[in-house]
N, C-alpha and C positions, 0 to 999 in steps of 0.2 A: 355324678356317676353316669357313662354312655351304656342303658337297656338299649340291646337289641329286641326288635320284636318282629318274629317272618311266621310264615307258616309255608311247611313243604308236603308237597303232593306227590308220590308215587306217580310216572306217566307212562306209557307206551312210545315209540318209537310214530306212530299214526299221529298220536297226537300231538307231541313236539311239535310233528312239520305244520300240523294244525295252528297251535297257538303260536307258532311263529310268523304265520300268515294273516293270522288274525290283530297280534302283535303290529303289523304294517300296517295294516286298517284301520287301526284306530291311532296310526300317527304317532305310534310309542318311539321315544328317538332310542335307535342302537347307542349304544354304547364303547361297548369293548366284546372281543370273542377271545378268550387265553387258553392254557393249555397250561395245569397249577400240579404240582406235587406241594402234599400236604403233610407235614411232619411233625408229629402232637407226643407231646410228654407228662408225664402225671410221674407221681409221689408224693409221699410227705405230705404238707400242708394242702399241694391239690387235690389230692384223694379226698382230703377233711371236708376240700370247700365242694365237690364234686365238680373243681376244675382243669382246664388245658392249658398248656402252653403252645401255642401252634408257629412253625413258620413256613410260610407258604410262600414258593418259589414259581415264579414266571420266567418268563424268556426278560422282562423287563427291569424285574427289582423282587425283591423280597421282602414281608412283610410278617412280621411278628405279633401276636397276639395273646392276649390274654383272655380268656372266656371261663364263666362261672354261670352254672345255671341257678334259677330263680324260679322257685315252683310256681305254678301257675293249674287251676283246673278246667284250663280251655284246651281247644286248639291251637292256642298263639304259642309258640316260644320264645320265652320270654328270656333274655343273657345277658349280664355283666360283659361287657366288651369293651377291650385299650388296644387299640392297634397303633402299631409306628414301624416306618419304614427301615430296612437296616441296610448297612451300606456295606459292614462283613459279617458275610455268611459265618464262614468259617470261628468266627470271633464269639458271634452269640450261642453260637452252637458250644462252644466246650465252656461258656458262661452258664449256658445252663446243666451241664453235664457236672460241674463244679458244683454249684447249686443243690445238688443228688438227686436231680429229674431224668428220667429215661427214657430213649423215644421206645416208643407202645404200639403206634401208630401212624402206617404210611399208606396215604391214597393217593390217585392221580384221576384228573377230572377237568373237561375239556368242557369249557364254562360260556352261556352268548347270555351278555346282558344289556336289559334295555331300562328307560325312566317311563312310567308311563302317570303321568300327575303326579303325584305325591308319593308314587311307590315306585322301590326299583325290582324288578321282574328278572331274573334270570331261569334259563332254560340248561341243565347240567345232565354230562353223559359223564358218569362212572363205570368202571369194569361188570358193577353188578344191578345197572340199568339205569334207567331215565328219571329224571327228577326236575321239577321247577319248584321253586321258591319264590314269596313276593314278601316283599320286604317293607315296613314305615308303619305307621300308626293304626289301630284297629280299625278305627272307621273308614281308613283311605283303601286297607285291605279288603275289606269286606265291600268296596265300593271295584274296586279291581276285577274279583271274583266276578261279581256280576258284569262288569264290561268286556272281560276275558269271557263269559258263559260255563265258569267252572263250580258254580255252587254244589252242584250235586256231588264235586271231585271229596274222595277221604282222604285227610292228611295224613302223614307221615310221621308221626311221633318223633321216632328214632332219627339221632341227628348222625351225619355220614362216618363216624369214626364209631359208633355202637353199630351201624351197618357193616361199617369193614370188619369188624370183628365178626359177625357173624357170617359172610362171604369172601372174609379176605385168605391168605394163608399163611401159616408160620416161617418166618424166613431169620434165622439166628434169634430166636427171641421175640422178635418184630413182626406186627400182624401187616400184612401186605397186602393193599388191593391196587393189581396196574393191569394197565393195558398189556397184551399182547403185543411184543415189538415186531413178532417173527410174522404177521400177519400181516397184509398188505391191502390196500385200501380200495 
């Protein structure tokens, strides 16, 4: 069974540019910077397990997941996670619509991530603000924290799809949180 385990920190827009400078200093290698819509379904037996069905779309591929949460009374978020690449969109989407899952849930999130040892560190901008997450084993995290200098940071409980619903907006049904298109850079 693949446990995810991250913990996400609520940030300001100051500090992003912070710890992503900080990030270069301590020789974290970049990764990847994407630009993801996320598209999450519950029902039925997900609801039971308090799980998603997610497929998250890039400009490069798309990737479908399965996520179940796993209590825990830390700060760590602890997840059942199966991801795999899908090659049609279109296919899995009414596979699951078959199924009697329903999407619930759409976000969009313009994602920079790095490795830094043992952990991988991303830095995310959402419609309804700034977040980073660090990702891999308790004690690589808590070893992070302190090479980043974020011990003092509070986490985030709420994972981005309980956020969109409390910031997103109702659109046919479907809670939505996106960028402004009509806005310019």
């Amino acid at each position: 069974m693949a446990i995810e385990i991250e913990k996400k920190y609520r940030i300001d827009k100051k500090l992003l540019v912070e710890l992503t400078a900080k990030l270069s200093e301590l020789s974290a290698e970049f990764t990847s910077e994407v630009f993801e819509e996320n598209y999450l379904h519950r029902g039925g037996v997900l609801d039971e397990r308090n799980a998603v069905l997610r497929l998250r779309k890039t400009n490069d591929k798309t990737v479908f997941t399965y996520k179940e949460k796993v209590v825990s009374d830390t700060d760590f978020k602890h997840q059942i996670e199966f991801e795999t690449d899908v090659s049609n969109v279109e296919a899995t989407e009414n596979i699951i619509e078959k199924l009697g899952y329903k999407l619930s849930v759409v976000y969009e999130k313009h994602r920079k991530t790095w490795q830094l040892g043992n952990v991988e560190v991303v830095l995310d901008e959402l419609p309804f603000g700034y977040f980073m997450e660090i990702e891999g084993g308790i004690d690589d995290i808590l070893a992070a924290e302190k090479l980043l200098d974020i011990e003092h940071l509070e986490t985030e409980a709420r994972g981005y799809p309980r956020l969109t619903l409390k910031y997103g907006k109702q659109v046919d049904g479907v809670v939505e949180s996106r960028f402004d298109k009509t806005k310019t850079a």
